[in-house]
Structure formats: structure tokens, C-alpha cells
C-alpha positions as CSV (number, residue, x, y, z in Angstrom):
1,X,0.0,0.0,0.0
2,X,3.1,2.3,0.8
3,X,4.6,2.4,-3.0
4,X,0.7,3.5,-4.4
5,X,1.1,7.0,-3.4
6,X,5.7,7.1,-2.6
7,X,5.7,5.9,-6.1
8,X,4.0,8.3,-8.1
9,X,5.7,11.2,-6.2
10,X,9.1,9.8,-7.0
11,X,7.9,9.9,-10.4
12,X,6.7,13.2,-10.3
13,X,9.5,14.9,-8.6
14,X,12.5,13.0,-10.7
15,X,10.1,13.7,-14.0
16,X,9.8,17.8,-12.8
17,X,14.0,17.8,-12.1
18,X,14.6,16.8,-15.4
19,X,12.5,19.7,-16.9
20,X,14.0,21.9,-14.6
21,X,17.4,21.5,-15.4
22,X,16.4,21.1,-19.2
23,X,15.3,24.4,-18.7
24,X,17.6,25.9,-17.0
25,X,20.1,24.3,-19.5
26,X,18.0,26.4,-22.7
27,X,17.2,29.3,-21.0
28,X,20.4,30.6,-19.4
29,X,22.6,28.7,-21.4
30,X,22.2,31.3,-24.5
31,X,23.0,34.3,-22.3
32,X,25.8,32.7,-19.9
33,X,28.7,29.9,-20.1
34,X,26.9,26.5,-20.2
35,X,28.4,25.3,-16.8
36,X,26.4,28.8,-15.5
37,X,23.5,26.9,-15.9
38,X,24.1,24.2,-15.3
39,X,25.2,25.0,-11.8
40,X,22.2,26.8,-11.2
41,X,19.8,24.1,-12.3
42,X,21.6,22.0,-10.1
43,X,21.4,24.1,-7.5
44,X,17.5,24.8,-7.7
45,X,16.9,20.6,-7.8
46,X,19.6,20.4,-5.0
47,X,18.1,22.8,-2.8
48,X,14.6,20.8,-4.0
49,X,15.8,17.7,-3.0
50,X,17.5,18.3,0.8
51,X,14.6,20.1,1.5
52,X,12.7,16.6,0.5
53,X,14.9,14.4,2.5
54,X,14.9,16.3,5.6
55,X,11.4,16.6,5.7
56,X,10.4,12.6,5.0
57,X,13.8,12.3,7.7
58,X,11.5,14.7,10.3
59,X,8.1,12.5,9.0
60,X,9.9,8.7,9.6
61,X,11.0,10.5,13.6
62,X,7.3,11.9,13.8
63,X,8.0,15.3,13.6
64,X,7.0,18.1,11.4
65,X,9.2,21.3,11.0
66,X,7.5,24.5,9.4
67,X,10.3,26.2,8.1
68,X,12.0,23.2,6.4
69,X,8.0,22.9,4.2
70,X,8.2,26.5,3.9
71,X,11.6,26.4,2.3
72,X,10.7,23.4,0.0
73,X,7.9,24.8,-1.6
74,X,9.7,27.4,-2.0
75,X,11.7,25.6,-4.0
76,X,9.1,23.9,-6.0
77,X,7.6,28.0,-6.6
78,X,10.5,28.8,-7.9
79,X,11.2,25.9,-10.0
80,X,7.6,26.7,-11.4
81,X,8.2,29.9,-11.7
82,X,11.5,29.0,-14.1
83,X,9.1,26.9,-16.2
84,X,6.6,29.4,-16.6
85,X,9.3,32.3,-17.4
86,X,10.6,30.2,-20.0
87,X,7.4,29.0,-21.4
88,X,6.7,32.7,-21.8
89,X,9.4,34.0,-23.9
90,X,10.0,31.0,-26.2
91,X,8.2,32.4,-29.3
92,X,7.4,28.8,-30.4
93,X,5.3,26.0,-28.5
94,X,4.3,28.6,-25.3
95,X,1.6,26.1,-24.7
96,X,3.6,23.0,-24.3
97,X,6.0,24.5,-21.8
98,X,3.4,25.8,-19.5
99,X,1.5,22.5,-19.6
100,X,4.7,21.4,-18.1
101,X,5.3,23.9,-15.7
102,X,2.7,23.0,-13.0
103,X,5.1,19.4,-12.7
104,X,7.1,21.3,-9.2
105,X,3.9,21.7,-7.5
106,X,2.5,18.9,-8.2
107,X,5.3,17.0,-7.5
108,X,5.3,18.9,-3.8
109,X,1.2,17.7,-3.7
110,X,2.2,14.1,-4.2
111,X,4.6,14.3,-1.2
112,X,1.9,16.1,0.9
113,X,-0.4,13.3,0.0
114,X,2.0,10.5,0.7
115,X,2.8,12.4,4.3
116,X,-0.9,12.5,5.3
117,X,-1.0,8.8,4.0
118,X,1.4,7.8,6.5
119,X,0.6,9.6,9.4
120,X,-3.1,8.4,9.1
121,X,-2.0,4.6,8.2
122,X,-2.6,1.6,10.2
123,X,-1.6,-1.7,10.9
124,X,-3.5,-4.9,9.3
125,X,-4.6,-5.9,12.4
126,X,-6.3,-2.4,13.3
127,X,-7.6,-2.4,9.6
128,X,-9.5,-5.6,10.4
129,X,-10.6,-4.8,13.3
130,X,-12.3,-2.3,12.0
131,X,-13.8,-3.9,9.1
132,X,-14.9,-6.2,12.1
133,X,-16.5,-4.0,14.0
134,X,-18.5,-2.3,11.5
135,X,-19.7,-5.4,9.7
136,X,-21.0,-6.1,13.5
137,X,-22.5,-2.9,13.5
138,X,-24.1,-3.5,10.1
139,X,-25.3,-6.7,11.2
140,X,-26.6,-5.4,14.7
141,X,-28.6,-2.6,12.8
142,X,-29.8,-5.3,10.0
143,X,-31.4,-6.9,13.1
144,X,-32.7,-4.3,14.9
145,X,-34.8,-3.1,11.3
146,X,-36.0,-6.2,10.8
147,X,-37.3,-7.2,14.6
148,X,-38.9,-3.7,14.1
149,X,-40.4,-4.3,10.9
150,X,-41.7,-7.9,12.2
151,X,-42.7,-5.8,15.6
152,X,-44.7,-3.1,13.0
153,X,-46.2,-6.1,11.2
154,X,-47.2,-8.1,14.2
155,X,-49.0,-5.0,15.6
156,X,-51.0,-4.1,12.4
157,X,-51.9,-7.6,12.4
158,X,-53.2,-7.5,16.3
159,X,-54.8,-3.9,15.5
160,X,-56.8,-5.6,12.7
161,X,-58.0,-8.6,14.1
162,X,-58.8,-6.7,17.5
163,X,-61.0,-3.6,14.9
164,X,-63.0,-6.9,12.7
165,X,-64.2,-8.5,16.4
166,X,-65.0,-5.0,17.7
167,X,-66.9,-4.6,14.5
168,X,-68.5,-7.7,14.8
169,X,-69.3,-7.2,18.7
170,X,-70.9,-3.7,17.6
171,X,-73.1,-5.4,14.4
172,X,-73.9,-8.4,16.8
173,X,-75.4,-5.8,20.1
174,X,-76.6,-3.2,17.4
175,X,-78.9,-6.5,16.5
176,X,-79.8,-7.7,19.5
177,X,-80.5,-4.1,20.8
178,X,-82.5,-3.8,17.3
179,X,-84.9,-7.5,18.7
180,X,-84.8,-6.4,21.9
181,X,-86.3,-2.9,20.8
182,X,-88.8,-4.7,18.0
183,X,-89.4,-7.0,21.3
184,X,-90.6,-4.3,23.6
185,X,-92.3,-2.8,20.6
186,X,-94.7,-5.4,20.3
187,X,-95.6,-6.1,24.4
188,X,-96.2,-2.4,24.2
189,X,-98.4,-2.8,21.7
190,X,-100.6,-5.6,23.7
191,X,-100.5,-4.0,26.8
192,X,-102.3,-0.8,25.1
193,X,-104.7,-3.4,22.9
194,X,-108.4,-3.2,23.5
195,X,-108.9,-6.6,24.2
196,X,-105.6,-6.7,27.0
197,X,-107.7,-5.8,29.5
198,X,-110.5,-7.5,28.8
199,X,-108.2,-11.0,28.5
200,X,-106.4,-10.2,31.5
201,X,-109.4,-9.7,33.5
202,X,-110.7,-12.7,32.6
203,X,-108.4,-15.1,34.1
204,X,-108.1,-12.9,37.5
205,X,-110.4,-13.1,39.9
206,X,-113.2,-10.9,39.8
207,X,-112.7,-6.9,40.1
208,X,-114.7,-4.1,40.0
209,X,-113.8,-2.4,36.2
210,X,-112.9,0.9,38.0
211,X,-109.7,-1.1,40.2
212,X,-108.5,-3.4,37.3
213,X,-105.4,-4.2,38.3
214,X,-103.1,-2.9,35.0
215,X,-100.1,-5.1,33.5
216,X,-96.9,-3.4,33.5
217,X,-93.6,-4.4,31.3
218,X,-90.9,-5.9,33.1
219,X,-88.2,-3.5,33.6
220,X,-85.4,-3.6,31.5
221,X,-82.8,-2.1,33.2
222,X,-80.8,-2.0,36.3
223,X,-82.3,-3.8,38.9
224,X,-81.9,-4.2,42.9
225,X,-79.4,-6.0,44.8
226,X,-80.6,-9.3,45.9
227,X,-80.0,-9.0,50.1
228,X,-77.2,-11.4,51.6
229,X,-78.2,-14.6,52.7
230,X,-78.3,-15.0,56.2
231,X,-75.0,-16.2,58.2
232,X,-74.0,-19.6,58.1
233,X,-74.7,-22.1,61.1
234,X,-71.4,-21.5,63.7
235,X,-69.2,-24.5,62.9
236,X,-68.7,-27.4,65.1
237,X,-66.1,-27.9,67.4
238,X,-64.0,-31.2,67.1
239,X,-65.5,-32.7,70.1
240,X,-69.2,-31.8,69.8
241,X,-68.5,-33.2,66.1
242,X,-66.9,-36.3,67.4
243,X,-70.1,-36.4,70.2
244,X,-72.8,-35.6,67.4
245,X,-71.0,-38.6,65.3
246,X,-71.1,-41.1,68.0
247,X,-74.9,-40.5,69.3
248,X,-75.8,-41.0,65.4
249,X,-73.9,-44.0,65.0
250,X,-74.8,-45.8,68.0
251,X,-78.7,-44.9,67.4
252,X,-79.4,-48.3,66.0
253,X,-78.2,-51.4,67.1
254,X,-76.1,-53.0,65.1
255,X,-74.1,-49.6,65.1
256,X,-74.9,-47.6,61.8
257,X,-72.1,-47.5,58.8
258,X,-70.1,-44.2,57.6
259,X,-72.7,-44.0,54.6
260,X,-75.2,-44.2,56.6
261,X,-74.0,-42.0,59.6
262,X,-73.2,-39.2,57.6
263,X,-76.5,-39.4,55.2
264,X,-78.5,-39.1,58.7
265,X,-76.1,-35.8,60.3
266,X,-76.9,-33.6,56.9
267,X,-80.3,-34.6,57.1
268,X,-80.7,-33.5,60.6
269,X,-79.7,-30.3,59.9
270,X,-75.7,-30.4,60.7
271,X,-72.7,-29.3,58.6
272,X,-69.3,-30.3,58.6
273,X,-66.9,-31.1,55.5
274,X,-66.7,-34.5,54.3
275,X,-62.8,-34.5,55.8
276,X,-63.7,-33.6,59.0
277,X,-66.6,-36.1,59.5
278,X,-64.8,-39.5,58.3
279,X,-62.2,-37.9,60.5
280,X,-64.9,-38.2,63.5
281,X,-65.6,-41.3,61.9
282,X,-62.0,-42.7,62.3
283,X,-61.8,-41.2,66.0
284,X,-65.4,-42.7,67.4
285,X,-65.5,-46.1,65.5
């Protein structure tokens, strides 16, 4: 992964030195001794270059240094600015030299890129742990959209199977309050007949007309509460139980069996569970 980005900067810078010095070489080389030029092409792509190691020397320690990125694009603006100058006075093919002249900075982006590479790259472990955990997360939310989708589908389910039975509930009392109503209708109907009275006081005893007694509905409606029945008989201690048994058995002669026994105490009245008689039983016999 390291020589997809160091690579093409490599590239870029060696490629930009070369047009550089070329230019350097054709530019100055007209107006001062060959060697001139050559020096100070040299001496731009020098001054390029130590810039360029010291700063990937500060980036392998973890340290960054202002001055030393200041002074190496500096460097690359100047190398540009070469390009460009020549590009402008050569009276043939302008265009082609200042396609070329953006190569310095360029070459200086490329190293930028590859520095913020490395400062921000991890280890094959990290990476997949990372890819682990957010496939987990991926998974995990998967889930969670699904049990809620289920959830939604389940409820709309419940909601419309719970609104049909309330329909049918309503259709089924709107009827019966419907018969109920036709019902009522009709006893209304005999009770206010001509011939009610008249039937009703035929099968009641005799009455003056004036004090018939009148038929009325039943009431349909809320009616009284029914008063409690009265309190239960006290219950029976164990040994007027045990007593009670033994008169009852011993009333007859040969001495009266548990069917028997028991058969004659409810029917006289007396109440005991059927544990705690055959207990008696057991205790008397």
C-alpha cells in the first residue's frame, strides 16, 4: 500500500527535475557559459531535494518542521516559476511548456499526499478490526430493522384482528338491541290493545272495572341488589362433632355404617366437611 502514493511522487519529482534542469540548461545557457547553468539548475533541484529528505527524515521520527516545508515549496515556486518564465518567452510552442510547468507543484502535492498517508495509516490488524466491528454494526442494525419491521407487522396484524371482532361485537349488540327494541315494541303494543284488559281480567279473579289491576312491562334495566343470605350455622367444634357422630352411630343397634351416619347428620340439619366427619368417623368407631 506504501509504493501506491511514494511511487507516483518519485515519479513526479524525478520527471519535474529533469524539466527543470532542461530548462535551466535552454534558458540561461544562450546568455551565460553552459556550466552557468548548469550549476544553477543544479542548485535549484539540489536545494529541492534536501529540502525533500529532511522533511520525509523529520516524518519517519514523527516530527513536522515549518520552516523546512516552507523552504521546500519554496523551492518547487521557484522551480515553477522558471518553467513558466521560459514558457513565456519562447516564441514557439508557449503552450507545451506551461503545460509542463505546473510538474514542481505537483510534484510537492504528491509528497503532501504520501505524508498524510502515512501519518493516518494503520496496521493490518487495526484495519481488520475495524472492518470487524463495522460489519458487527451492520449486522446489529440489519437486526434491529428487521425485529422492528416484524414488531410493526405483528401489531397491524393484532390492531386488525382486534378492529374486525370490535366490528363484529358492535353489528352483533346493534342486533340484539335492534330485537330487543322490536321485542318491547310489540308487548307495548298488547299492553295498550283493546282486548288486553279485557283477556287479563278474565283469568283474575273478579274486580270491579274501576280497580283493574293494569299489566306493566318488566323493567329492562338496572335492577336491585338481591339482600345477603343470612350467616351460616357456627361451625362445630371437634368434640361436639366427634359427640354428634357417636350419638348418630350408636342410634341403632347393630351400630350404623359411615354412609349411613353421615346421610342421617346432613339430614338432621348439621354441617361439617366430608374430611372432617370421616375424621370423626376414624376417631369414634
Amino acid at each position: 500500500m506504501r509504493t501506491k502514493t511514494v511511487l507516483p511522487a518519485v515519479a513526479m519529482t524525478a520527471v519535474s527535475m529533469v524539466f527543470t534542469l532542461a530548462v535551466v540548461m535552454m534558458w540561461l545557457g544562450s546568455a551565460v557559459p553552459w556550466l552557468v547553468a548548469l550549476v544553477v539548475g543544479l542548485g535549484i533541484d539540489g536545494g529541492w531535494l534536501a529540502t525533500l529528505a529532511y522533511e520525509r527524515r523529520l516524518a519517519a521520527q514523527g516530527d513536522h518542521n515549518r520552516m523546512v516545508t516552507a523552504i521546500g515549496w519554496s523551492f518547487g515556486l521557484l522551480a515553477s516559476g522558471v518553467l513558466v518564465s521560459h514558457a513565456v518567452t519562447v516564441e514557439d510552442s508557449a503552450g507545451a511548456w506551461l503545460a509542463v510547468a505546473w510538474l514542481p507543484i505537483a510534484a510537492k502535492a504528491l509528497w503532501l499526499v504520501h505524508g498524510l498517508w502515512e501519518r493516518t495509516a494503520l496496521t493490518t490488524h487495526a484495519l481488520d478490526a475495524i472492518q470487524s466491528i463495522q460489519q458487527e454494526a451492520r449486522d446489529e442494525a440489519a437486526v434491529a430493522r428487521a425485529r422492528l419491521r416484524a414488531e410493526a407487522d405483528t401489531e397491524e396484524t393484532r390492531l386488525t384482528a382486534v378492529t374486525a371482532a370490535g366490528a363484529r361485537v358492535a353489528r352483533v349488540q346493534a342486533k340484539t338491541a335492534h330485537t330487543l327494541s322490536g321485542a318491547w315494541a310489540t308487548l307495548e303494543a298488547a299492553r295498550k290493545g283493546e282486548g288486553t284488559g279485557k283477556a287479563l281480567t278474565s283469568v283474575t279473579a273478579p274486580v270491579t272495572p274501576g280497580v283493574t289491576a293494569r299489566w306493566e312491562l318488566p323493567v329492562w334495566g338496572p335492577s336491585e341488589q338481591v339482600a345477603a343470605l343470612d350467616a351460616a350455622a357456627p361451625t362445630l367444634t371437634d368434640a361436639a362433632l366427634d359427640q354428634l357422630v357417636d350419638a348418630i352411630r350408636t342410634s341403632e343397634d347393630p351400630a350404623l355404617s359411615y354412609r349411613d351416619m353421615a346421610t342421617r347428620f346432613r339430614a338432621s340439619g348439621h354441617s361439617a366437611s366430608e374430611v372432617r366427619l370421616r375424621a370423626a368417623w376414624k376417631r369414634v368407631a
